[in-house]
DRENDRENVO-214075 format. One line per 8 residues: for each residue z, x, y of C-alpha. Coordinates in nm, 2 decimals, decimal comma. Layout:
% residues N
Z:X:Y; ...
//
This chain:
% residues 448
-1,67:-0,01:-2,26; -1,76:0,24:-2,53; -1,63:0,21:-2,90; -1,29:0,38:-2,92; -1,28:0,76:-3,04; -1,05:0,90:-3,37; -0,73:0,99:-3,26; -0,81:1,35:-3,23
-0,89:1,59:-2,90; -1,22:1,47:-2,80; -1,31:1,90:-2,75; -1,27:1,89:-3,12; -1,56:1,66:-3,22; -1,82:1,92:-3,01; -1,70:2,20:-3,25; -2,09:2,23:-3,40
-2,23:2,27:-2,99; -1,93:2,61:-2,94; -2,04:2,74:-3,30; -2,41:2,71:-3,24; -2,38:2,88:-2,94; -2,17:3,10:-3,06; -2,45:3,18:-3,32; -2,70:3,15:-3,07
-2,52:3,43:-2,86; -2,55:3,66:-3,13; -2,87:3,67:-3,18; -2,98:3,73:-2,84; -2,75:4,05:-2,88; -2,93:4,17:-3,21; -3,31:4,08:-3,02; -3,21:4,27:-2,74
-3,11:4,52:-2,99; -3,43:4,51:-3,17; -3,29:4,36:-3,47; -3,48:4,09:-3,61; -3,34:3,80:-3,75; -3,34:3,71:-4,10; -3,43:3,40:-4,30; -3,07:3,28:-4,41
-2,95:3,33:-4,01; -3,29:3,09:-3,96; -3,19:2,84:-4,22; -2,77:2,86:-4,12; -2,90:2,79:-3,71; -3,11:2,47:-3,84; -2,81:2,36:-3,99; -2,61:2,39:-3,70
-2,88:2,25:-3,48; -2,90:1,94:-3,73; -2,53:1,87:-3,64; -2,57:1,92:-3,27; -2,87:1,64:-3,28; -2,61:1,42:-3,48; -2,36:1,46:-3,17; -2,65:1,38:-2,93
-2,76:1,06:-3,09; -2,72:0,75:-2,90; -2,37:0,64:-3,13; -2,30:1,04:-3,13; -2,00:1,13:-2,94; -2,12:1,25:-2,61; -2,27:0,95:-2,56; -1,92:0,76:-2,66
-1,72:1,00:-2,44; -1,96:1,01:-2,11; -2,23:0,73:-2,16; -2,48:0,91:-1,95; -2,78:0,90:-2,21; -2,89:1,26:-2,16; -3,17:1,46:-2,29; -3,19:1,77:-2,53
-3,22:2,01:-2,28; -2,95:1,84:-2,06; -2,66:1,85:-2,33; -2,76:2,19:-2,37; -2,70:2,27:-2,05; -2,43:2,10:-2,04; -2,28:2,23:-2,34; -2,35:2,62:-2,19
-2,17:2,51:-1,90; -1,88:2,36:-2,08; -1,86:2,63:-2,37; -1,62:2,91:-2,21; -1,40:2,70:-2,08; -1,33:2,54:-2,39; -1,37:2,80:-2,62; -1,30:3,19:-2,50
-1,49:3,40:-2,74; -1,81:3,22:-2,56; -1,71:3,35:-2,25; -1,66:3,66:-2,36; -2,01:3,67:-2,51; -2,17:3,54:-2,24; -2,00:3,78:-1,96; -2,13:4,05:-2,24
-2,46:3,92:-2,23; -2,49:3,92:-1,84; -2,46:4,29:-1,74; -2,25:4,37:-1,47; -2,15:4,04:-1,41; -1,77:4,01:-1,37; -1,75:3,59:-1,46; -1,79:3,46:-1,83
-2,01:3,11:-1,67; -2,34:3,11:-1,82; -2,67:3,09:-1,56; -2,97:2,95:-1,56; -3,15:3,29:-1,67; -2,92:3,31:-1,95; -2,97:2,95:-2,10; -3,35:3,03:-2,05
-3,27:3,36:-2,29; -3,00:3,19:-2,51; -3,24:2,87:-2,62; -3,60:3,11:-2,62; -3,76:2,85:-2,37; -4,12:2,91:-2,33; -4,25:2,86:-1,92; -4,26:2,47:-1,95
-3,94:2,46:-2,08; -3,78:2,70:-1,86; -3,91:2,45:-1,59; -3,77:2,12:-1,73; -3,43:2,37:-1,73; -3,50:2,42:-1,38; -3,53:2,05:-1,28; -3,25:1,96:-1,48
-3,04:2,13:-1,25; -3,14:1,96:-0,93; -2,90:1,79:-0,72; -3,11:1,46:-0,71; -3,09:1,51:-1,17; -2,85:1,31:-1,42; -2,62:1,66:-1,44; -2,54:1,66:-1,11
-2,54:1,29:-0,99; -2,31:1,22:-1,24; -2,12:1,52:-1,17; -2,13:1,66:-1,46; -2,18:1,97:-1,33; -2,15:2,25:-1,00; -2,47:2,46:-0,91; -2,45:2,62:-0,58
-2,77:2,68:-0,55; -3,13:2,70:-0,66; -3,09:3,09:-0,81; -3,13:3,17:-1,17; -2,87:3,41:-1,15; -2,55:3,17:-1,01; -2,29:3,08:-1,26; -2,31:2,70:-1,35
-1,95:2,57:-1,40; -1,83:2,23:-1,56; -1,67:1,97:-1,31; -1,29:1,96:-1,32; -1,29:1,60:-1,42; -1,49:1,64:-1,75; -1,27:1,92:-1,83; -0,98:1,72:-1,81
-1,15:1,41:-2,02; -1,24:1,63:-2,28; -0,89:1,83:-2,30; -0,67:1,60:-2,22; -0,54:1,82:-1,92; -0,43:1,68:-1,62; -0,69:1,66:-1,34; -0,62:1,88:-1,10
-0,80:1,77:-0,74; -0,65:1,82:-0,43; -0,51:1,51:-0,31; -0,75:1,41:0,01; -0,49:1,36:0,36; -0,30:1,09:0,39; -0,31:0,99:0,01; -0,06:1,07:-0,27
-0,16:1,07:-0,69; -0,07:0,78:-0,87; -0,02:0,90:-1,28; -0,02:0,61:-1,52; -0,22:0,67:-1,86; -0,30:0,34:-1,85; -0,55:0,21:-2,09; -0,74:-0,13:-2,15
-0,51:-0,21:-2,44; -0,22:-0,18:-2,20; -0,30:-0,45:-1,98; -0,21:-0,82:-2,01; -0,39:-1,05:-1,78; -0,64:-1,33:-1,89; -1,01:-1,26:-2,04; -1,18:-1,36:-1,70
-1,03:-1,13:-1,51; -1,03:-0,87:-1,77; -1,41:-0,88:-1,81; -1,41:-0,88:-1,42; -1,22:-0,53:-1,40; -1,53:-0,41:-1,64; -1,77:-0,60:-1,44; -1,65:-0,35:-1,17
-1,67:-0,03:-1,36; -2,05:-0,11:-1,44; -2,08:-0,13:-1,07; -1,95:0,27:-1,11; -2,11:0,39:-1,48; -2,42:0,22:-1,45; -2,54:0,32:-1,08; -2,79:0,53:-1,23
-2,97:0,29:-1,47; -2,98:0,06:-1,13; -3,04:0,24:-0,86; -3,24:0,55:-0,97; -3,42:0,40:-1,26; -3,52:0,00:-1,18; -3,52:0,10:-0,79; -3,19:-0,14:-0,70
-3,07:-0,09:-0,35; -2,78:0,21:-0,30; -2,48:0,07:-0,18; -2,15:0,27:-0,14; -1,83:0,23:-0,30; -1,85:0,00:-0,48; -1,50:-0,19:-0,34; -1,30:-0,40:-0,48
-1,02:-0,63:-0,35; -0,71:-0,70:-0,59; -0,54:-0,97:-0,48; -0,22:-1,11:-0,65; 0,16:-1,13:-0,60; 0,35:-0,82:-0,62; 0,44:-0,72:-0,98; 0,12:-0,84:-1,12
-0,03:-0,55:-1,26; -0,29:-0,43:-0,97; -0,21:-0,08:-0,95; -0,17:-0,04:-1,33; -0,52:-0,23:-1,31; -0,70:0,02:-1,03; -0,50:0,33:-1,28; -0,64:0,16:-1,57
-1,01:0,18:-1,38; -0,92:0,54:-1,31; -0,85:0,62:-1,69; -1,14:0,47:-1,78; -1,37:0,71:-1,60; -1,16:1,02:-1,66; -1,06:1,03:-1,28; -0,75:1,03:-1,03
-0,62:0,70:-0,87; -0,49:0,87:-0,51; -0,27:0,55:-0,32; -0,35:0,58:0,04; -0,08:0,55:0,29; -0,25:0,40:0,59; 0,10:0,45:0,77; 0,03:0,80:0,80
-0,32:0,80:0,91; -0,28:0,49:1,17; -0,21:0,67:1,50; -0,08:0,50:1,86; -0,33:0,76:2,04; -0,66:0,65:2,13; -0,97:0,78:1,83; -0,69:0,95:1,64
-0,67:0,69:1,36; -1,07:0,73:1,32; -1,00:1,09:1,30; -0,80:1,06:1,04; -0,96:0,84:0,84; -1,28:1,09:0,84; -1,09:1,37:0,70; -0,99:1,11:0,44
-1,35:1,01:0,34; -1,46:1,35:0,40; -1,25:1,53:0,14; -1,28:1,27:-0,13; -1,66:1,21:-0,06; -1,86:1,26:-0,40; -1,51:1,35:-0,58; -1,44:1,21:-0,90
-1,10:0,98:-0,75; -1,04:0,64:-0,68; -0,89:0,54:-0,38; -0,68:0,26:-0,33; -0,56:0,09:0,00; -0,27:-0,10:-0,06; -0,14:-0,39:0,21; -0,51:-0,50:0,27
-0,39:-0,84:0,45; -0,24:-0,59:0,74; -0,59:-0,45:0,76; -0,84:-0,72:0,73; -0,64:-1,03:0,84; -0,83:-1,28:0,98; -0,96:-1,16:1,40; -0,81:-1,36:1,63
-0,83:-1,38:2,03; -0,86:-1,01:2,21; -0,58:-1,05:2,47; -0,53:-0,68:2,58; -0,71:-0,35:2,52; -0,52:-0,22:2,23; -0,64:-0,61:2,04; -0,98:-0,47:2,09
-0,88:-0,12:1,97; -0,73:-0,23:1,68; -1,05:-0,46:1,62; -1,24:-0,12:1,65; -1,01:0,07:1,38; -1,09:-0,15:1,10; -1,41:-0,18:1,16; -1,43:0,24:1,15
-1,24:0,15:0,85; -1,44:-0,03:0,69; -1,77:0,14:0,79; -1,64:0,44:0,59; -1,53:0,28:0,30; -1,87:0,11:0,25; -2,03:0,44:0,29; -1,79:0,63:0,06
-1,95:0,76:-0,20; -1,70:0,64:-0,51; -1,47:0,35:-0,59; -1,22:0,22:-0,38; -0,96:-0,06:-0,41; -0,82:-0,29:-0,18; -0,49:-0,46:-0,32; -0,28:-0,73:-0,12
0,03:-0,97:-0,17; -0,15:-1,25:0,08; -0,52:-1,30:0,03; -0,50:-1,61:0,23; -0,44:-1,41:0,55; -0,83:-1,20:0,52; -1,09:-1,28:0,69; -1,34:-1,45:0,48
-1,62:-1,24:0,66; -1,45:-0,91:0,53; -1,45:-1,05:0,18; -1,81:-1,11:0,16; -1,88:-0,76:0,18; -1,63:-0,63:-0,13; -1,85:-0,60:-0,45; -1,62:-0,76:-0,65
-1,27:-0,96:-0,57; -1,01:-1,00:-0,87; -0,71:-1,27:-0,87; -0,38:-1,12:-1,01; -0,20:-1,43:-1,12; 0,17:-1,46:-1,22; 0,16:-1,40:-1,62; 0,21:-1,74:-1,80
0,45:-1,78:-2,12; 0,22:-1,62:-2,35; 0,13:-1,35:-2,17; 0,55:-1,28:-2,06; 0,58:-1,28:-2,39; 0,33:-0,97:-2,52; 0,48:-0,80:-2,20; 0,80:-0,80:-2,33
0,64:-0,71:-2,68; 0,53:-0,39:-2,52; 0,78:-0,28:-2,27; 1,08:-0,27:-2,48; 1,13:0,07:-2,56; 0,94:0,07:-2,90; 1,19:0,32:-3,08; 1,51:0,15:-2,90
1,73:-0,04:-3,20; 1,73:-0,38:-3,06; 1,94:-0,71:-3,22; 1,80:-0,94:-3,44; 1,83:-1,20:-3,15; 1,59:-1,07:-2,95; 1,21:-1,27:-2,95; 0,97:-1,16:-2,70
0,85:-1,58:-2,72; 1,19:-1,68:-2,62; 1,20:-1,43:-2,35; 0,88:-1,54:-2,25; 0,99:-1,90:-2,24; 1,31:-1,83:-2,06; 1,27:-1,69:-1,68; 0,90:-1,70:-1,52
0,93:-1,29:-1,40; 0,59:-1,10:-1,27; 0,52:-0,76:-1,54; 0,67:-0,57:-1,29; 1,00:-0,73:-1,31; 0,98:-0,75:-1,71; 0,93:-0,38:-1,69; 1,20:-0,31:-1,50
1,46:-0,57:-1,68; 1,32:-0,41:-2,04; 1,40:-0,05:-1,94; 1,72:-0,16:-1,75; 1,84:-0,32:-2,07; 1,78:-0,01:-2,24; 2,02:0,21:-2,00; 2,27:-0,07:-2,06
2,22:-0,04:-2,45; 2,26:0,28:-2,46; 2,52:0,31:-2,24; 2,74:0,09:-2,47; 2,62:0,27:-2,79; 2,47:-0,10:-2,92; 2,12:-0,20:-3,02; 1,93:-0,43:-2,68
2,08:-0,77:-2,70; 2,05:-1,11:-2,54; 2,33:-0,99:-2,33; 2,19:-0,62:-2,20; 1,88:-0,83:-2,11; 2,00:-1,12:-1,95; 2,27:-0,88:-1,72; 1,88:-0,70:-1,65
1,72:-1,00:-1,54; 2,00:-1,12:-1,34; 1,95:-0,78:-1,12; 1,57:-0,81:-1,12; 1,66:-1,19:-0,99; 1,93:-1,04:-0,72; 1,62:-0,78:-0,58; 1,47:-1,12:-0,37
1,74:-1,10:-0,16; 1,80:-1,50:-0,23; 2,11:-1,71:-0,40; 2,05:-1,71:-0,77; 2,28:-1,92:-0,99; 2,28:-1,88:-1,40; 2,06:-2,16:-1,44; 1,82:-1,93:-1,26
1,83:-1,78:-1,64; 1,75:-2,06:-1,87; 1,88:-2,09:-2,20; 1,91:-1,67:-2,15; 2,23:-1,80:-1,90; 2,43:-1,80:-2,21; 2,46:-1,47:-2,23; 2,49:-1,35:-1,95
2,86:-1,15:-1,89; 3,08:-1,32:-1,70; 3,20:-1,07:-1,48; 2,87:-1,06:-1,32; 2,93:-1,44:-1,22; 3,27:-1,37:-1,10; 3,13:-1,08:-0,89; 2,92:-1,31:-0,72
//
């Protein structure tokens, strides 16, 4: 992935792109006013347009923050596009420049006028704004059509990535958001399978490069299956994925598009695929053993039906056109034949010792008070739990802390783990605990 930014608002490192513009705005107004431009404004724009080629380099920091590799003429479209809605006195000035226009978005006439492009230019402009170009297959960008005089506007998602503001798409039907800021730094899951997770975003960030520069063959998704027990991290891996590329993880919930009624479930599923087609999401189908288990003899019609579902299902998720991810709890149980056809399959495994032990690190509250007593390498050591159980034992702990008025202790977090333990619906005894059964109150033994 790219080299981590400073810990500011990433709109505040494109500060030189607003002011030149800015600049450049106002002295379109003076030309059209007949007012020449003086040296010193000359010498201040080079300035500003020597700062601008410093943010466009290939270390610079749109090229940290999208990755696209651009060209001048594309970042300054882009940067026209982006400009009033991240800084208002742009719009203003660019709604002043457009007469009789009632929207602040710059157009392509405009960004013609703005940069002074001679004919050749103003064609490269043109081109650059072509559905089959880097703006818009990346998505950088909405045109609605091929008109010099329609407003170009920035996509949502880069918006969002560059503010810090939520993302606000539409959830496609049958799918609900899933918000976890999760970051790489947040996971904890061995080096091979890390580096496969970013194996799988190339498959995503590098399409381009691939496909419309060395000529590789288009596929859709890409898809990827993550299989592991539950509590292993997959959906804080597919929200990690989404984070990553500035977009929204949206959990499908196949229970409400699955429909007893003949070509209804195939109905459903195209409005799925339909809305989120080209969107910048990432879908993920949860329960994938239920879906793709392995085929066995057709015994009545509704076998064959069934048979003909998942394979609408899967025809459309091949097709889609953006990431999707397939979790389940029993890999054993697919098909090997469905497999094949996933771009990339990830094992979840249980955490081992070490890895328990940076998970409890992290998932204490990190402003809680907590005792002396408590080592994340003991914890580790003591009872075998998935992440998801150490994150809910760690925050249980807290509400017991707190509820006492005492720092965490050995004793708030062994009561915790006992519950997590109870959840599997099986006998536990305090051995169950380790050497964590020694503190473990009493009356939770007697209540058993």
């Amino acid at each position: 992935m790219n080299a981590p930014l400073p810990e500011i608002p990433l709109v505040a490192l494109f500060d030189a792109e607003w002011q030149r513009l800015d600049f450049l705005a106002w002295c379109l107004s003076r030309n059209r006013r007949g007012e020449a431009v003086g040296e010193a404004e000359l010498a201040r724009l080079r300035e500003m347009q020597a700062q601008v080629e410093t943010l466009r380099e290939p270390a610079g920091a749109w090229e940290t923050t999208l990755g696209f590799g651009l060209s001048h003429i594309e970042y300054d479209i882009l940067a026209c596009a982006l400009g009033p809605e991240l800084e208002p006195r742009l719009g203003w000035a660019f709604q002043n420049l457009q007469a009789g226009s009632a929207q602040p978005w710059a157009t392509r006439s405009l960004i013609q006028e703005l940069l002074a492009l001679d004919p050749g230019q103003a064609e490269q402009l043109r081109r650059a704004l072509e559905p089959g170009a880097a703006l818009r297959r990346h998505r950088l960008l909405k045109v609605e059509q091929d008109d010099p005089y329609r407003p170009i506007t920035p996509e949502p998602w880069l918006v969002a990535r560059l503010t810090g503001r939520p993302l606000d798409v539409p959830a496609p039907p049958g799918a609900v958001a899933i918000d976890l800021a999760a970051t790489w730094a947040d996971l904890v899951l061995p080096p091979g399978r890390l580096a496969m997770l970013r194996e799988f975003l190339l498959w995503i960030e590098q399409r381009d490069t691939v496909v419309e520069q060395w000529g590789g063959q288009k596929v859709g998704g890409p898809v990827a299956l993550f299989a592991g027990p539950s509590g292993t991290g997959k959906t804080f891996a597919a929200s990690v994925i989404a984070h990553a590329l500035g977009w929204r993880l949206y959990r499908v919930d196949l229970g409400r598009l699955v429909s007893k009624y003949v070509g209804e479930t195939e109905e459903n599923l195209n409005r799925l695929f339909d809305a989120a087609h080209g969107q910048a999401m990432v879908l993920q189908f949860d329960e994938a053993d239920a879906l793709f288990s392995k085929r066995g003899e057709v015994k009545e019609a509704r076998d064959r039906y069934a048979n003909m579902e998942v394979s609408h299902l899967l025809t459309r998720i091949e097709a889609h056109d953006g990431p999707c991810i397939l979790t389940t709890n029993l890999r054993k149980q697919l098909d090997s034949a469905f497999t094949r056809r996933f771009q990339m399959v990830v094992e979840f495994p249980r955490p081992d010792a070490l890895s328990r032990a940076e998970l409890w690190r992290r998932l204490l509250p990190p402003r809680a008070p907590v005792a002396p007593e408590v080592d994340p390498v003991f914890l580790g050591n003591a009872v075998a739990l998935t992440g998801g159980g150490i994150r809910n034992a760690a925050l249980h702990a807290a509400y017991l802390a707190a509820g006492s008025g005492r720092a965490i202790g050995l004793g708030h977090i062994a009561h915790a783990i006992w519950r997590e333990l109870a959840k599997e619906g099986r006998e536990i005894a305090a051995q169950d605990l380790g050497p964590l059964a020694a503190f473990l109150p009493r009356e939770l033994l007697d209540d058993d």
